[in-house]
C-alpha positions as CSV (number, residue, x, y, z in Angstrom):
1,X,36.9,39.9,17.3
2,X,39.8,41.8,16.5
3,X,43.4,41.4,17.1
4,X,45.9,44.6,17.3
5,X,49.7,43.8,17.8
6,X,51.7,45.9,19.6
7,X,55.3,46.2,19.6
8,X,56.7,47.5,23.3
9,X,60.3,48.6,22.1
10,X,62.1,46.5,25.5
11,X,61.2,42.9,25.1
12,X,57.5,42.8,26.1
13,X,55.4,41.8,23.2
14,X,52.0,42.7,23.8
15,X,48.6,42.4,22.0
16,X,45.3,43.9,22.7
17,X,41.4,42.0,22.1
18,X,38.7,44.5,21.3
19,X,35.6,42.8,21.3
20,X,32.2,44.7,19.7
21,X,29.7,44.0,22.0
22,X,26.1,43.1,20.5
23,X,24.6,46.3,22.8
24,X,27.6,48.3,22.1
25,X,28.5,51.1,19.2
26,X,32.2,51.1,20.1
27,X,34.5,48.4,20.4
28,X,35.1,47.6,24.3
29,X,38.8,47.4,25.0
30,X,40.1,44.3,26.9
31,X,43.2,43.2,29.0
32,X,46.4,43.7,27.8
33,X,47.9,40.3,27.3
34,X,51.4,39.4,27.2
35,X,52.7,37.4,24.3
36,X,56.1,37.0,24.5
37,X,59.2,38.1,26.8
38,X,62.4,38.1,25.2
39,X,66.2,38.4,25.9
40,X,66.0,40.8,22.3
41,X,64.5,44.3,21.6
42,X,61.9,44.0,18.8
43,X,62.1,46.8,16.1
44,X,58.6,46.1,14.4
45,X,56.5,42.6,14.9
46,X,53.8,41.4,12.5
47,X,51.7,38.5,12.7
48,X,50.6,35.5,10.3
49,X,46.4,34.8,9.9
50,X,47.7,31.3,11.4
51,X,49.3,33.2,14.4
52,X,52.9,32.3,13.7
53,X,54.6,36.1,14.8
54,X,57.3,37.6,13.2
55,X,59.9,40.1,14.7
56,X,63.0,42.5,13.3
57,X,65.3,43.4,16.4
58,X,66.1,46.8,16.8
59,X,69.0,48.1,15.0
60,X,69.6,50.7,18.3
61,X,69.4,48.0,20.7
62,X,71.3,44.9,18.4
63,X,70.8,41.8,19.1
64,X,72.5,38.3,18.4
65,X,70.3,38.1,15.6
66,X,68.3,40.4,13.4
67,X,65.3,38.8,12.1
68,X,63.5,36.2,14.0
69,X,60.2,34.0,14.3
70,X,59.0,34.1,18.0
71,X,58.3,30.6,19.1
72,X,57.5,30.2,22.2
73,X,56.9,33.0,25.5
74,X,60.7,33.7,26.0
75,X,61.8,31.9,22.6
76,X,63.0,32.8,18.9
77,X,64.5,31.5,16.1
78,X,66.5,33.5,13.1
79,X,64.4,33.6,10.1
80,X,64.3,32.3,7.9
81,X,67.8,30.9,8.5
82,X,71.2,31.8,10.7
83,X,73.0,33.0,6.9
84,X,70.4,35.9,6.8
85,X,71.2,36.5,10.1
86,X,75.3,36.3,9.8
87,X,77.4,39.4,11.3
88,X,75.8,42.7,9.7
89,X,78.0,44.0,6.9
90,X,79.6,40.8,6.6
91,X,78.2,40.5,2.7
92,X,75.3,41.0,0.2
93,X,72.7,38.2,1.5
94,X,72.5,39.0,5.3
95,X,70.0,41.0,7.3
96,X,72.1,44.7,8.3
97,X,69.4,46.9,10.2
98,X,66.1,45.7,9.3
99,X,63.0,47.6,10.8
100,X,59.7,47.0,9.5
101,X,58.1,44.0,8.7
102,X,54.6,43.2,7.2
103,X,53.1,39.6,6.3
104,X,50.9,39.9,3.4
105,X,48.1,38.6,1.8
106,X,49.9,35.8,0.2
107,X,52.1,34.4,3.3
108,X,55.2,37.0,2.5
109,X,57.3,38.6,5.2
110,X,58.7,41.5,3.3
111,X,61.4,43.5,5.4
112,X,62.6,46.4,4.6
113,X,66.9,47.1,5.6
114,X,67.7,50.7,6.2
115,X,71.4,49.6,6.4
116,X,72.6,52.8,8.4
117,X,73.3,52.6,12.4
118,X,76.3,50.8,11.4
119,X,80.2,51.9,11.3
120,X,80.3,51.4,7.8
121,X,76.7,51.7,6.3
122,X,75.6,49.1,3.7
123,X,72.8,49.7,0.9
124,X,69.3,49.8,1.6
125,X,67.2,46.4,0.5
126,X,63.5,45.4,0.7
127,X,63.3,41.9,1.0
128,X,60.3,39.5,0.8
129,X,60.3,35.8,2.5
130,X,57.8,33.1,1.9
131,X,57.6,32.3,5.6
132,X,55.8,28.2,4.8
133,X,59.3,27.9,2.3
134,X,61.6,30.3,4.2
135,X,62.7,30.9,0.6
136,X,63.1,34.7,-0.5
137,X,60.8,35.7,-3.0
138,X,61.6,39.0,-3.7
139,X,64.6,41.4,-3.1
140,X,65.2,44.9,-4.5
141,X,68.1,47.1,-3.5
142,X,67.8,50.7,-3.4
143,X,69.7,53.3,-5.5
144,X,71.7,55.8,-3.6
145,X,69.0,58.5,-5.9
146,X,66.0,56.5,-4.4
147,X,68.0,56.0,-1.1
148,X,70.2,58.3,-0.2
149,X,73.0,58.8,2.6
150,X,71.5,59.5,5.8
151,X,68.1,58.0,4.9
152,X,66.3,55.8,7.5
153,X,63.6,53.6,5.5
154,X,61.7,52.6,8.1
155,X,58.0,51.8,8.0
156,X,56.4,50.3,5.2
157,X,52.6,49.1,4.2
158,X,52.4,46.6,1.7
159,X,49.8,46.1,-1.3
160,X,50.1,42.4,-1.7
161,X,47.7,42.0,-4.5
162,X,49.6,44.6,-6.6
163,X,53.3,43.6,-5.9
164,X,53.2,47.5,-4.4
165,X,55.2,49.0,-1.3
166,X,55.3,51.8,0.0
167,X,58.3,53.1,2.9
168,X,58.8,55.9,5.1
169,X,62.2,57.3,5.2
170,X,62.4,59.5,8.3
171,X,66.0,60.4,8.0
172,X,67.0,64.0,7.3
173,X,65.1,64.4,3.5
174,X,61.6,63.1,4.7
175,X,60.0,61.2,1.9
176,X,57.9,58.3,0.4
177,X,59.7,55.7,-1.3
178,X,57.2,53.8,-3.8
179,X,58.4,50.1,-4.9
180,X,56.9,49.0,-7.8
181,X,57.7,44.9,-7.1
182,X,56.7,43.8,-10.6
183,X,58.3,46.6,-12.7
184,X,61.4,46.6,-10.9
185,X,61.2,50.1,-10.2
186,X,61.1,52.8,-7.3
187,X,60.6,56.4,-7.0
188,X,61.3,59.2,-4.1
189,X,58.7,61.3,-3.2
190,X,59.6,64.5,-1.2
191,X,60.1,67.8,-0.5
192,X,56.2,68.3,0.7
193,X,55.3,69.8,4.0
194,X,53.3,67.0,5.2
195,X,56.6,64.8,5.0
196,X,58.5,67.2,7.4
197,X,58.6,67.2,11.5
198,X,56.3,70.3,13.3
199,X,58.4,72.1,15.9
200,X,57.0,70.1,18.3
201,X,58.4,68.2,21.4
202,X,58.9,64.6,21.1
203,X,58.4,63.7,25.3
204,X,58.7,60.5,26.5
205,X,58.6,59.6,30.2
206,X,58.4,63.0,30.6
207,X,61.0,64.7,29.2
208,X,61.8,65.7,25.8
209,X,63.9,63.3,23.5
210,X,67.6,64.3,22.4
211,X,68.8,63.4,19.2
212,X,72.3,63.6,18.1
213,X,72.3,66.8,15.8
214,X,75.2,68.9,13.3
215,X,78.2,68.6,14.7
216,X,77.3,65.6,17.2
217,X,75.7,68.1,19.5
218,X,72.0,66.5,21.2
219,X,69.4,68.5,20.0
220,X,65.8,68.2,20.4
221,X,64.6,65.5,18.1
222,X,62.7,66.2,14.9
223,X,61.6,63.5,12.9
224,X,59.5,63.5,9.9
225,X,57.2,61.2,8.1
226,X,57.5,57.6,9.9
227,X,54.1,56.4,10.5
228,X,52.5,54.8,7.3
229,X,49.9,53.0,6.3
230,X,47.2,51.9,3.6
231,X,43.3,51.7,3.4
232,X,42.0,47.3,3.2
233,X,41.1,48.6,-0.5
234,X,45.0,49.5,-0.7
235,X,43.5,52.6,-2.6
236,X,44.4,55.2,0.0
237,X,47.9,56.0,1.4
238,X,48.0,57.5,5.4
239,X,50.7,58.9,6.8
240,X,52.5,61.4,9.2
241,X,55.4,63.0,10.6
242,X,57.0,61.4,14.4
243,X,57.0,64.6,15.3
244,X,53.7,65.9,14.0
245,X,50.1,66.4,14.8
246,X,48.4,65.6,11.5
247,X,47.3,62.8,9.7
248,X,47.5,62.8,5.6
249,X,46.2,60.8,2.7
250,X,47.1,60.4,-0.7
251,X,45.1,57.9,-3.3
252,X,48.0,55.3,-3.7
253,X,47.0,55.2,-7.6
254,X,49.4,58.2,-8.3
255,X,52.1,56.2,-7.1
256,X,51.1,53.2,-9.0
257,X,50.3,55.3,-12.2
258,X,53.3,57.2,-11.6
259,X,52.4,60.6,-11.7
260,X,54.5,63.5,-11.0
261,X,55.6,65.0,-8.0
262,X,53.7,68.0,-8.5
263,X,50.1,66.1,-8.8
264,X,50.7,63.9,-6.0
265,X,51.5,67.2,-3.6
266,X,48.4,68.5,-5.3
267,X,46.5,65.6,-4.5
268,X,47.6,65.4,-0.1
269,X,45.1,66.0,2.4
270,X,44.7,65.8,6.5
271,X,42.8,63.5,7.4
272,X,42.6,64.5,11.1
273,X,44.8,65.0,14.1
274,X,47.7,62.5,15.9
275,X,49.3,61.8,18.8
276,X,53.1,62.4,18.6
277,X,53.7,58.8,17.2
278,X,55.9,56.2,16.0
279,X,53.7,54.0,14.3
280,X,50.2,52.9,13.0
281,X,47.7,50.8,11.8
282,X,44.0,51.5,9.9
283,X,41.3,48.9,9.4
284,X,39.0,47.7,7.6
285,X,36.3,50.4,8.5
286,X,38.8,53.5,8.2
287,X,40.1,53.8,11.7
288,X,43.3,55.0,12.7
289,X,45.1,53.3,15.7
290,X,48.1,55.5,15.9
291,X,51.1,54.7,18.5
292,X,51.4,57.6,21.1
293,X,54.6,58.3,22.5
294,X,54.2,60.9,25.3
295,X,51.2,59.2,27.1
296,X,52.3,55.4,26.7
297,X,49.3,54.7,25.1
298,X,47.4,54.0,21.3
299,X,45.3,56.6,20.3
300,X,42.6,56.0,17.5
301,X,41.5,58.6,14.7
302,X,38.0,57.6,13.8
303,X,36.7,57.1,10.2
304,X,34.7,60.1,10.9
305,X,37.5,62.2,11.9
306,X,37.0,61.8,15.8
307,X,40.8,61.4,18.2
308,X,40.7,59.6,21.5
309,X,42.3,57.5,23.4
310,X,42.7,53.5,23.1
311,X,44.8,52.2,26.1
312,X,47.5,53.5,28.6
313,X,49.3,51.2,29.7
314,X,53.0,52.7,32.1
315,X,54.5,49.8,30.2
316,X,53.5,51.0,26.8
317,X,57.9,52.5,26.6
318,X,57.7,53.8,23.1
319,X,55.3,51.9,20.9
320,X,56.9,51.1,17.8
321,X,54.1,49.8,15.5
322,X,50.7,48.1,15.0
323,X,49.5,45.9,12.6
324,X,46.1,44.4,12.1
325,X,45.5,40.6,10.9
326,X,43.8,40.1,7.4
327,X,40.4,39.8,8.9
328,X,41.1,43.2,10.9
């Protein structure tokens, strides 16, 4: 049995069974079931292998808070405490605009802060939280070289066993930000075509989306890499542009080994088509489940390179993210 967590970006949490059938090939998709209804927007949810579930709130849709535990159908709590959760901007130690979230193999909730959709923005941070402790483990704050102005560092996948993470920023320089947990140390990756939006339409409920462009003027949105994830082997980066029909990969060793930008462009390749998408999620056996924005729906890439559809669902508003347990 599998689990796949969906984040519905109104307050609707939702989460999807797929059962393998004994007589069947393909996984059989059940009911969508209804977790949690909330007074908050959740930005990206992720999920504990107890079941405890985790949520940042959307930093376009603010909330009292902005980092919470969900406890009950139409309850939360801040997490891991009301300081991390004081007024945004308000100093060093408090959650700004955090996006995504990912538990990982060893019980952390590691956020990562874009700090922009604010007034005054503040510095980017990745931030990791033993969620039995509520203690933070880990922190590291950006460098305005790594993270510059205007960047959106959005979705991340996590290597827990090598203290490796790896962000999309799908602000106006499209890129890979690697963080190197044990080192101390990040790199930008960027400048490649896979990282960049296609001059495609980004429709949802039927009309194309407007984003504020030069000069405050709405333009049609075009938003680069956003969707990221890693293989179970954490061997193998995916990703993909929002705004973009194509899936990549990249072995995640380059990163870790730190090899230059010009072998790690060498090194890309498409893995197979996408939806127009915010987020994803692969498993264990190599499938894709990729967010897909026009048809309110998940879509799945299989391992051997096949696109169909999942679910559609009319209440499936924008699907931020997925995530898989640790069993997948």
């Amino acid at each position: 049995m599998k689990m796949l967590s969906i984040h519905l970006p109104a307050s609707v949490l939702a989460a999807f069974i797929l059962v393998t059938m004994a007589n069947a090939q393909q996984p059989e998709v059940g009911e969508v079931e209804v977790v949690a209804e909330l007074d908050i927007t959740p930005g990206n949810v992720t999920a504990s292998k107890d079941g405890r579930m985790f949520a940042s709130v959307h930093g376009m849709r603010r909330g009292p808070v902005q980092l919470v535990e969900i406890t009950g159908f139409n309850s939360y709590a801040a997490f891991p405490n009301e300081s991390w959760n004081a007024k945004p901007g308000s100093g060093p130690d408090v959650m700004n605009t955090p996006h995504g979230v990912v538990i990982d193999s060893r019980d952390r909730l590691w956020v990562v802060d874009h700090g922009n959709w604010m007034d005054k923005p503040q510095p980017a941070k990745l931030v990791a939280f033993d969620i039995n402790t509520r203690q933070m483990v880990n922190r590291y704050d950006f460098s305005a070289q790594v993270a510059p102005a205007g960047q959106i560092l959005q979705d991340l996948a996590v290597d827990g066993e090598r203290d490796f993470v790896y962000v999309a920023d799908c602000g106006p320089d499209p890129a890979i930000v690697s963080v190197d947990i044990k080192q101390g140390m990040a790199r930008r990756f960027s400048g490649h075509p896979s990282l960049a939006a296609e001059n495609v339409e980004l429709v949802v409920e039927g009309k194309p989306l407007l984003f504020p462009g030069e000069g405050g003027k709405m333009a049609p949105a075009r938003v680069g890499v956003n969707p990221i994830t890693l293989s179970a082997d954490g061997e193998t980066l995916y990703f993909g542009p929002m705004n973009g029909t194509s899936w990549y990969s990249v072995p995640a060793k380059l990163f870790r080994e730190g090899a230059p930008d010009a072998q790690i462009a060498a090194a890309i390749t498409r893995v197979g088509s996408k939806p127009i998408s915010d987020g994803a999620a692969t498993d264990a056996e190599g499938n894709h489940f990729i967010t897909n924005l026009p048809d309110n729906g998940i879509d799945v890439l299989t391992r051997t390179g096949e696109l169909k559809p999942l679910v559609r669902d009319e209440r499936f508003l924008w699907p931020d993210n997925a995530h898989f347990g640790p069993d997948s």
